[in-house]
C-alpha positions as CSV (number, residue, x, y, z in Angstrom):
1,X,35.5,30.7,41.2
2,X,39.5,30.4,40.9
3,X,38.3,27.0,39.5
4,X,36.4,28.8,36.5
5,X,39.4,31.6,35.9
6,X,42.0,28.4,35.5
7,X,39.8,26.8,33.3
8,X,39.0,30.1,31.0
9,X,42.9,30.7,31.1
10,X,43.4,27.2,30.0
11,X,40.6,27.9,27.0
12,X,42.4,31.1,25.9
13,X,45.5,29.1,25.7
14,X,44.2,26.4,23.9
15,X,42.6,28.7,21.6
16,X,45.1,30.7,20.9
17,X,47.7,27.4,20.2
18,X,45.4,26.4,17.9
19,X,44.9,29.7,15.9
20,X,49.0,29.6,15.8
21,X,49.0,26.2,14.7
22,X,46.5,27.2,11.6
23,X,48.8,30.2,10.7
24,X,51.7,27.8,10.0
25,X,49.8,25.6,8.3
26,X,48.5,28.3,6.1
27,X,51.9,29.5,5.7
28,X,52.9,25.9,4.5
29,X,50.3,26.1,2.2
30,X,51.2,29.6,0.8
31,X,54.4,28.4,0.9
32,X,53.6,25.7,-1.9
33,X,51.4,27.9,-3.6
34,X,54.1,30.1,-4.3
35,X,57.2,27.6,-5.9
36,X,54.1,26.2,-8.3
37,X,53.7,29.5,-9.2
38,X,57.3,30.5,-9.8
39,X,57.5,26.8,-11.6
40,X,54.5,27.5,-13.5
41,X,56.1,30.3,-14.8
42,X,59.2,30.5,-17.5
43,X,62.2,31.4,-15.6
44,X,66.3,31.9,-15.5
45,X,67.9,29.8,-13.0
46,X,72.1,30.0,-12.4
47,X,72.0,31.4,-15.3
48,X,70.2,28.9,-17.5
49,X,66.5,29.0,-18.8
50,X,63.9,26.7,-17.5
51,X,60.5,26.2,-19.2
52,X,56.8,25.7,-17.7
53,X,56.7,22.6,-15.0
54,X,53.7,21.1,-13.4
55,X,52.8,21.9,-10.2
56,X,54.1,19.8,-7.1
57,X,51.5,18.0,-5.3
58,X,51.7,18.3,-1.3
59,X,51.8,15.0,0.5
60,X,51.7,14.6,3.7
61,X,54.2,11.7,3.8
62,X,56.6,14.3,3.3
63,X,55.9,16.6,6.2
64,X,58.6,16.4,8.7
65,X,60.1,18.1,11.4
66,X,61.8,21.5,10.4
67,X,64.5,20.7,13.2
68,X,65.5,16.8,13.1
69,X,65.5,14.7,10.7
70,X,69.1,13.4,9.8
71,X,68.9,10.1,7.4
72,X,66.4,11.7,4.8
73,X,66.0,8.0,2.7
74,X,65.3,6.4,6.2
75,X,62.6,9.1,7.3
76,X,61.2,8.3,3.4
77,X,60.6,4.9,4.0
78,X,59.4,4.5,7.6
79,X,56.8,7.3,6.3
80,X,55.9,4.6,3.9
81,X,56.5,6.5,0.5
82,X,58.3,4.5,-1.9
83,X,60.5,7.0,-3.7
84,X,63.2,7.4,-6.6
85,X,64.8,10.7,-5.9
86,X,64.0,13.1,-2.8
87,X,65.6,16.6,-1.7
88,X,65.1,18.0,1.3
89,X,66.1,22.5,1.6
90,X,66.1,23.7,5.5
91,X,65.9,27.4,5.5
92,X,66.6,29.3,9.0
93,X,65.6,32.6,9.4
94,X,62.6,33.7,7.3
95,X,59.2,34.6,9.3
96,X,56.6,34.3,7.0
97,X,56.2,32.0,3.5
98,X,57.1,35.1,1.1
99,X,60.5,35.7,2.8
100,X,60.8,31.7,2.6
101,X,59.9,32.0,-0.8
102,X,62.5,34.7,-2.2
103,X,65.3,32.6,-0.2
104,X,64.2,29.5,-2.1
105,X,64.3,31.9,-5.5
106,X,67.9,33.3,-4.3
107,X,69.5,30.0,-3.1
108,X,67.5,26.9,-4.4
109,X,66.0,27.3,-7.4
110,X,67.6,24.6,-9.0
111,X,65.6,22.3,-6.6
112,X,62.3,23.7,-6.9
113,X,63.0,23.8,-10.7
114,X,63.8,20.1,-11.1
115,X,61.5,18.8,-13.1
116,X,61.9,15.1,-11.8
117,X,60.1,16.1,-8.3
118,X,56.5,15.5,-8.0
119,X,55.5,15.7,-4.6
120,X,56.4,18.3,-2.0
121,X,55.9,18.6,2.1
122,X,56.3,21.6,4.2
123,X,56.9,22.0,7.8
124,X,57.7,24.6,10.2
125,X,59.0,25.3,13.3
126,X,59.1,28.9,14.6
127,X,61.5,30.4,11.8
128,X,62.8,27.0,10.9
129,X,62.1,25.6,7.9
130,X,61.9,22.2,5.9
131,X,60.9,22.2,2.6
132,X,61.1,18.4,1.6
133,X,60.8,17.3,-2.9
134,X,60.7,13.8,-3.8
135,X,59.2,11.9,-7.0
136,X,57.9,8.5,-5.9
137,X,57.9,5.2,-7.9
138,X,55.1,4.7,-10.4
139,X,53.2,2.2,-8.3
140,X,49.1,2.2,-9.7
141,X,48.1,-0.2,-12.2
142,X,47.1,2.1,-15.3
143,X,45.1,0.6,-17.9
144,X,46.1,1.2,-21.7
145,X,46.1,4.8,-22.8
146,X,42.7,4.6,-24.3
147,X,40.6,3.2,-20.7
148,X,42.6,6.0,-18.6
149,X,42.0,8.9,-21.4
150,X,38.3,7.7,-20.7
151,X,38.7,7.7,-16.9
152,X,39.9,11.1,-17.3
153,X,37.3,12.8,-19.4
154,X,35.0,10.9,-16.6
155,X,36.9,12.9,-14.2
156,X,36.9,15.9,-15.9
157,X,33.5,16.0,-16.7
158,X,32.6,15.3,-13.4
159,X,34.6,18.7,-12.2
160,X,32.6,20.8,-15.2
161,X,29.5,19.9,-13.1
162,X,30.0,22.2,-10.4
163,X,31.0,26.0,-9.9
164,X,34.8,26.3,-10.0
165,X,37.1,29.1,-8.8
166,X,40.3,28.6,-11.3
167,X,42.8,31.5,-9.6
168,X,41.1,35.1,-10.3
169,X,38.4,33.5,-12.4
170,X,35.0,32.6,-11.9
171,X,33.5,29.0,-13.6
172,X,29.5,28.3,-13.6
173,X,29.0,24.6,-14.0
174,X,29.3,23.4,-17.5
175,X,28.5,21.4,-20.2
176,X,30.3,17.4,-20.4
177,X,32.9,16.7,-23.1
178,X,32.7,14.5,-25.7
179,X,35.4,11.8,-26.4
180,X,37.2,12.8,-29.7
181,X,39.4,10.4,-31.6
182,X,41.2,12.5,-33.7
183,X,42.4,15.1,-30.8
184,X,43.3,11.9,-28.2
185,X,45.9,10.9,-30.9
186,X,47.1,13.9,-31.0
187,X,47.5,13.8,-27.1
188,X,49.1,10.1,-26.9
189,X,51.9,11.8,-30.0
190,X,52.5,14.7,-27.6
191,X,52.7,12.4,-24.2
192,X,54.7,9.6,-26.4
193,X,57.2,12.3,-27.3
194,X,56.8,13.8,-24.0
195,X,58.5,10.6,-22.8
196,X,61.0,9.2,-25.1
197,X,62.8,12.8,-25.5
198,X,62.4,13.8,-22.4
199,X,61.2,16.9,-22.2
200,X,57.9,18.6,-21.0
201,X,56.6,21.6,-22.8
202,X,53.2,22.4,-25.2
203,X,55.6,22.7,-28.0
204,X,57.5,19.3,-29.5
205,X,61.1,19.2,-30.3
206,X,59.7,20.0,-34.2
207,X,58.9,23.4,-33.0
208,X,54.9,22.0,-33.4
209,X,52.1,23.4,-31.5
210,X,49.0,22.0,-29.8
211,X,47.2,23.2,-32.6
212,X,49.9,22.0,-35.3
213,X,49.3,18.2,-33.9
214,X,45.8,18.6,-34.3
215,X,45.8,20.3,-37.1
216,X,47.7,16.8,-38.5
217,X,45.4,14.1,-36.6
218,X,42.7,15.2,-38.7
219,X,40.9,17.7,-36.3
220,X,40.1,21.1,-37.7
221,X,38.9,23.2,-34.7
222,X,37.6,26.8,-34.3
223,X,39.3,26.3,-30.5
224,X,42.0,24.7,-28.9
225,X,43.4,23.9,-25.4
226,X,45.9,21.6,-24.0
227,X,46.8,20.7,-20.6
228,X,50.2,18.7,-20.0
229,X,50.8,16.8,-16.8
230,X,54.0,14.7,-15.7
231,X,55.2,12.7,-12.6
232,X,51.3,11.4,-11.4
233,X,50.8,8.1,-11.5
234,X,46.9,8.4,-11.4
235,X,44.0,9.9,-13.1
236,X,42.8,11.5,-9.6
237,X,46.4,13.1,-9.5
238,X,46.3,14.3,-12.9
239,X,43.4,16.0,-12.1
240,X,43.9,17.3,-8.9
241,X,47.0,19.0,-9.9
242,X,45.6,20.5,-12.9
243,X,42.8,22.0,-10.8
244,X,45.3,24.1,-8.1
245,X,46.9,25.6,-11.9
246,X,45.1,27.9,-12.4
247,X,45.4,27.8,-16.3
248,X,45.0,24.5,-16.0
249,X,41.8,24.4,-14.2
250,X,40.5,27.1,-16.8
251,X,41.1,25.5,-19.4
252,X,39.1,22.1,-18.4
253,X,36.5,24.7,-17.2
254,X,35.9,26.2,-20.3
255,X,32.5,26.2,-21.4
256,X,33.3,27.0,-25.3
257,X,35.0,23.9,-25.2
258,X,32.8,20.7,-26.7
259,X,35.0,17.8,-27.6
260,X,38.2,16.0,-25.7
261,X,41.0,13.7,-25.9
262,X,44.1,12.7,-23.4
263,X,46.3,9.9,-23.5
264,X,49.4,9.2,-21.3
265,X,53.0,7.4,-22.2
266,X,55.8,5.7,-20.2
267,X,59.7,5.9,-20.2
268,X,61.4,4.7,-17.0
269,X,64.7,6.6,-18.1
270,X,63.1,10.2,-18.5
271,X,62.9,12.4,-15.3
272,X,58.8,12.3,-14.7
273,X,58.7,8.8,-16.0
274,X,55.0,9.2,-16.8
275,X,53.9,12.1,-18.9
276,X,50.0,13.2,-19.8
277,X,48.9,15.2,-22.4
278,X,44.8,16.2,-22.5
279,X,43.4,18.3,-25.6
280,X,40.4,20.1,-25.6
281,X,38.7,21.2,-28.8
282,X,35.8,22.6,-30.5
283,X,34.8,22.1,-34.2
């Protein structure tokens, strides 16, 4: 009998470890949620404007200890993630992810508002924690811009098959989208410029609009979407990100939308290095 109460004790115990261990991840994840919000938003930071950024992926290469951890580029590479620039912010103090959040807002906004970081790992350790930002080196093969704007209306069109939750709103299953040559040249002139100038934003350093480019590739179109994507190195990245933005993912979900181009461009010396631009259209 004293057998079965150790055991049952022992149970509880476990049980109620792991139910703690799945609050901290889900405050890791909130946690994340939150600074793509804020980056998905337009916001002032020590006093200086900063547009729209992509949403950082989480990777768990970047996950480490909220309370060691000395040599940051060492930690880096024995996790294996071959990196250009990382960043690591260790807050002390907050109890849940929106307390972490409005320190990050008070005290490190220019980190979480850099656009060269892609990735993003979050750990925690009581009320320890380590939010780590890193953009890694552009390591897949990509074919040219017209196979992987193929791969990536493959993609998308395999998302538009199923029911999708994009933030508050609801997405039935849709209709495929149709390659469209006009509207992918506008995309590889956005993601070109995108590149060489250095800057990531729906409107060009011209002042022109997603509907201006298309508007001058030929494509006349009763509607118009863009999504805009930096720092991802792969189609499946692309896409991922854009579905956890909510805007994003509603736009690709879109039933009115019919027709579809994307294109991506390369520039070693800008921040992302890689820059994607997708347009969706219908005539």
């Amino acid at each position: 009998m004293r057998l079965i109460s150790s055991i049952t004790r022992f149970a509880a115990l476990s049980l109620a470890l792991l139910f703690a261990g799945q609050a901290l991840a889900a405050d890791d994840m909130q946690l994340i949620d939150s600074i793509n919000l804020y980056r998905s938003q337009v916001q002032r930071c020590a006093g200086q404007p900063a547009g729209e950024l992509p949403p950082l992926v989480g990777d768990p290469r970047l996950v480490l200890s909220a309370t060691s951890v000395s040599d940051l580029r060492q930690a880096m590479a024995s996790a294996g993630y071959p990196m250009v620039n990382v960043q690591a912010i260790r807050l002390s103090g907050p109890q849940d992810a929106p307390a972490a959040m409005k320190a990050i807002q008070e005290s490190f906004c220019q980190v979480v508002l850099n656009p060269q970081f892609v990735d993003i790992g979050v750990s925690r350790d009581g009320r320890e924690w380590r939010i780590v930002l890193a953009r890694p080196l552009l390591s897949a093969r990509l074919g040219d811009t017209q196979a992987e704007g193929q791969k990536l209306l493959a993609a998308l069109n395999i998302a538009r098959s199923q029911p999708r939750q994009c933030g508050t709103q609801s997405f039935a299953a849709t209709t495929p989208l149709a390659w469209n040559a006009m509207l992918a040249t506008a995309a590889e002139g956005h993601s070109r410029a995108m590149a060489n100038n250095n800057f990531f934003d729906h409107k060009d350093r011209e002042g022109r609009t997603p509907g201006d480019r298309a508007e001058l590739a030929g494509y006349i179109g009763q509607q118009l979407g863009e999504n805009i994507a930096a720092g991802q190195d792969t189609v499946a990245k692309v896409v991922n990100g854009w579905l956890n933005g909510p805007g994003h993912c509603a736009n690709l979900m879109n039933p009115q939308f019919r027709e579809f181009g994307a294109a991506y461009a390369v520039d070693p010396k800008s921040d992302a290095g890689i820059y994607w631009t997708a347009m969706f259209g219908t005539q």
